[in-house]
N, C-alpha and C positions, 0 to 999 in steps of 0.2 A: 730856502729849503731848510736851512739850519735851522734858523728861528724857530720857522713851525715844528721842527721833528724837537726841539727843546721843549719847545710847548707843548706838545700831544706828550713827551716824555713827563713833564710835570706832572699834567693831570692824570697820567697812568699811577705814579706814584702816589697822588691824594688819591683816588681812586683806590688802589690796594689799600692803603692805609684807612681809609673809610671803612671798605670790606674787613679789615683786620677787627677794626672796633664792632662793627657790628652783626657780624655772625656768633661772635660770643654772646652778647646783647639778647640775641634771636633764640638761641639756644635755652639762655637762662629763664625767657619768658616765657617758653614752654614750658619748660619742666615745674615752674612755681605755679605756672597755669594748670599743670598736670599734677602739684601735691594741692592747689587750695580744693580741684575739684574731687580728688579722693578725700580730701580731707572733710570737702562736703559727704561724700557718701558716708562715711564712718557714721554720722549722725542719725542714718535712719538705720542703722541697727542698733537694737534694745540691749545693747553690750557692755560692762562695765571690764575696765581694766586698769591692774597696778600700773597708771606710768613711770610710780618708779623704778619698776623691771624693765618699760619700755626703754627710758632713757638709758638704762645699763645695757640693755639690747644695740642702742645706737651706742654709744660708750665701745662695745664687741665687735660691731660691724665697722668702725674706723679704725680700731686697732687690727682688724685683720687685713683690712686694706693698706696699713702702711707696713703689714708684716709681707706682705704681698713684693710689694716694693722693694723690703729689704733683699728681699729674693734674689729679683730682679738683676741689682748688685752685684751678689754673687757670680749670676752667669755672665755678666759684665766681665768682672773682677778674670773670667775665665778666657774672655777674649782681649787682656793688657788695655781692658778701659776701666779706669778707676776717677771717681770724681767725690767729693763730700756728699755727703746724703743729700743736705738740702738742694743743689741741683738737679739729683737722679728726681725724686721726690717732686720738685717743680714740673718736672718733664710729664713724669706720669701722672700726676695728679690734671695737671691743665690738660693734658691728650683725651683723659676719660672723656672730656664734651665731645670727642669726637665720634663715638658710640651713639650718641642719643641726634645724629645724623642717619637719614634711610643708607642704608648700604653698612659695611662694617670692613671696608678698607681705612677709613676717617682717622680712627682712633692710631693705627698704627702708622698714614700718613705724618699724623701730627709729631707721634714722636718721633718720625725721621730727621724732621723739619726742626725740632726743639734741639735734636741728639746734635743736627750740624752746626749748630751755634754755639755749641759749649766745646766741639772739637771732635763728637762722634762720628766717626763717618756716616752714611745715608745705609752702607751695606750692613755694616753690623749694628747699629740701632734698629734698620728693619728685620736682622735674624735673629736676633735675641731676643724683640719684644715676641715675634711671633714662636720662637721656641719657647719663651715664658707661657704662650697660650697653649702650645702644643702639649706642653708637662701638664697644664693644669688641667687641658680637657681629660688627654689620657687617664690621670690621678684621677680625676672627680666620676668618670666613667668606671671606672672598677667600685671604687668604694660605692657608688648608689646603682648600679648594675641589677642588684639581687632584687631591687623593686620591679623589675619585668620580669621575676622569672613566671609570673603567675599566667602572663604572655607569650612566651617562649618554651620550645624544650631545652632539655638539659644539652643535646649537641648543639642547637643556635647558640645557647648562653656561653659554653664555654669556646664557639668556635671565636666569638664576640672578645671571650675577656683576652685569649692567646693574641688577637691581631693588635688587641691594646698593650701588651706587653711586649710585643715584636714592634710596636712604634717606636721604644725606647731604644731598641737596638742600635748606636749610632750608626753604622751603614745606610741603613731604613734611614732614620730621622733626616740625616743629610740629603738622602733624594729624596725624598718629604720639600726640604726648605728649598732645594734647588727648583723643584717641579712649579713652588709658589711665586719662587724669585722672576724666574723666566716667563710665567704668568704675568705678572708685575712690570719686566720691563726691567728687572733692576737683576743686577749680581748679587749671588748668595756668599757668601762665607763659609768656609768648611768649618764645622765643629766639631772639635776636638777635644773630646772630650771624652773620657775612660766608659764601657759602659756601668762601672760600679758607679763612675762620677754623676751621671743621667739619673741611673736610680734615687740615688742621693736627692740630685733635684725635684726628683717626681715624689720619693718621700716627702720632701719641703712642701711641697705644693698641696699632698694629701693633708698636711697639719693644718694648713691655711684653709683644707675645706672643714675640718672639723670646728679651727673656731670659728668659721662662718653660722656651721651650723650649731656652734654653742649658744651664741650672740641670738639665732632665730629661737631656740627652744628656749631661751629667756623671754619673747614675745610671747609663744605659746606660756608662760608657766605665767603670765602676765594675766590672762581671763582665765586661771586657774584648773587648765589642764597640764598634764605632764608630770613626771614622775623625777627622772633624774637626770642630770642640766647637760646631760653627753646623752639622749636619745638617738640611737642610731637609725630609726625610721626618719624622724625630725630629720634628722642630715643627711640623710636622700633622696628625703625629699625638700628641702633647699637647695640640694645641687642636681635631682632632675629638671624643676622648673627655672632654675637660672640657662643649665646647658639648652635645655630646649628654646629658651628664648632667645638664647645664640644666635642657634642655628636658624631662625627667623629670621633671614637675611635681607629683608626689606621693613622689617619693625624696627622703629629706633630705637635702642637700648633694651630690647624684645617687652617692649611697654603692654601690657594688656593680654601678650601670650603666658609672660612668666606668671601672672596673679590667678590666670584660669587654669595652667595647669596644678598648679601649686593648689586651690581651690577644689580640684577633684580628687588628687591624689586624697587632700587633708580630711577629703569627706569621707574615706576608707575608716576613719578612725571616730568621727567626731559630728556633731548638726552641721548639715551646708549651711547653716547661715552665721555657724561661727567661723568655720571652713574659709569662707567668703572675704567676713570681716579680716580677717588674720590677713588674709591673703593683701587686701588694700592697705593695711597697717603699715604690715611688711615692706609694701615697695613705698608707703611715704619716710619710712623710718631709711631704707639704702639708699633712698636718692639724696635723704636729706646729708648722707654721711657720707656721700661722695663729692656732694655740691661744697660742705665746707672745707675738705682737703683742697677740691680745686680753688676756690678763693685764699686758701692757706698758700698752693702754687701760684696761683696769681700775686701775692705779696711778696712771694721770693722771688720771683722774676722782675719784678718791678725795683726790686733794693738791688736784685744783681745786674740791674739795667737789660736786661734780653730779651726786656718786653720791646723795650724800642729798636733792640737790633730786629728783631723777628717781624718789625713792620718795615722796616727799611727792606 
């Protein structure tokens, strides 16, 4: 019986270890399968555009994703976890694949799983990453809010932005993460944290939508609309069609939600069929600036060896 439980023990370990290599594998052939074919579509619109802006565009959208990150840090730094960038950085970067899986527990799975190899515990690598999400839906919901008021009366709108601002509340916040934690299975972490401190964060998180949406109205100013490179309709509508693809909680990395909504809004303003185009660009230009960060994570996990711990 020994023997055999050693043997079925080995091949559970090749086994993981397989699944380790090729779910990542599986992932990346989607999404390359997902930019060649947008990138096939771009071709039947009759649309010229500076790719020099494009690439400053992709240029924008990585550096706010690793400004994202630095964040991150922060509210780390707030619960006595302090590690050098390129770790936190590794963690997050390689977790993103975990998004462009159906479901949207993945991504924050991963970095439980990254967090406990470098020393973070399972609890507060799970409460931070999701309070990092929590600040940033809140922040991104206030600043592009004003695009439904055309939707809405003035009591929905404001009963809307008060509950967003009673999020930050830490009391609130705290039974927020407890509610998710015990959903989960897993212990929360008290956060403690001033509420001037929260603010602060959820300030942070607002800057990281604006240069999100700086980065996008450099795509706009690319087929030569747009006026001035901080448009604030621009950056609400970048961050209504991100959130709403969110909340797509069976689209993988809200693939095909985010470009339609993004594509109606854009037509308020502009031809649907530039609208359209924009909209495809868009999501070949953020995947492609998510995918190189993550291969950038994957190099630093591989020098700092925890790629091979994380398969064992």
């Amino acid at each position: 019986m020994g023997f055999l439980s050693s043997v079925f023990t080995a091949k559970r370990k090749r086994l993981i270890r397989g699944l380790s290599l090729l779910v990542p594998l599986v992932i990346f052939y989607f999404l390359f399968r997902n930019i060649a074919r947008d990138w096939h579509e771009l071709r039947h619109y009759a649309i010229d555009a500076d790719y020099r802006l494009v690439f400053l565009s992709f240029v924008g959208f990585t550096l706010s994703n690793v400004y994202v990150i630095w964040v991150w840090t922060r509210i780390l730094k707030k619960f006595s976890v302090s590690f050098d960038f390129a770790t936190v950085f590794s963690i997050w970067t390689v977790s993103t694949l975990g998004k462009y899986i159906p479901g949207k527990g993945w991504q924050f799975l991963s970095i439980m799983l990254l967090g406990e190899k470098v020393g973070i515990s399972l609890e507060v690598a799970g409460t931070t990453s999701i309070l990092a999400q929590i600040l940033m839906i809140v922040s991104g919901v206030i600043i592009a809010f004003p695009i439904a008021l055309k939707y809405l009366n003035a009591v929905a709108f404001w009963a809307i932005v008060a509950a967003m601002l009673l999020i930050l509340y830490p009391p609130i916040l705290n039974r927020i993460l407890l509610f998710i934690a015990r959903k989960s299975g897993r212990k929360a972490v008290r956060v403690d944290i001033s509420p001037p401190g929260v603010i602060a964060f959820a300030v942070l998180y607002a800057l990281s939508w604006f240069l999100y949406g700086i980065s996008f109205s450099l795509l706009v100013k690319s087929v030569g609309i747009g006026g001035s490179i901080v448009d604030l309709y621009l950056v609400r509508v970048y961050i209504s069609s991100y959130l709403i693809g969110l909340f797509a909680l069976f689209v993988p990395g809200g693939l095909g939600v985010r470009e339609g909504i993004m594509a109606v809004l854009l037509s308020q303003t502009m031809d649907g069929n530039l609208a359209s185009f924009l909209s495809v660009i868009a999501r070949i230009v953020v995947t492609l600036s998510e995918l190189s960060l993550t291969l950038i994570g994957f190099y630093i996990l591989r020098r700092k060896k925890l790629l091979e711990s994380l398969k064992k």
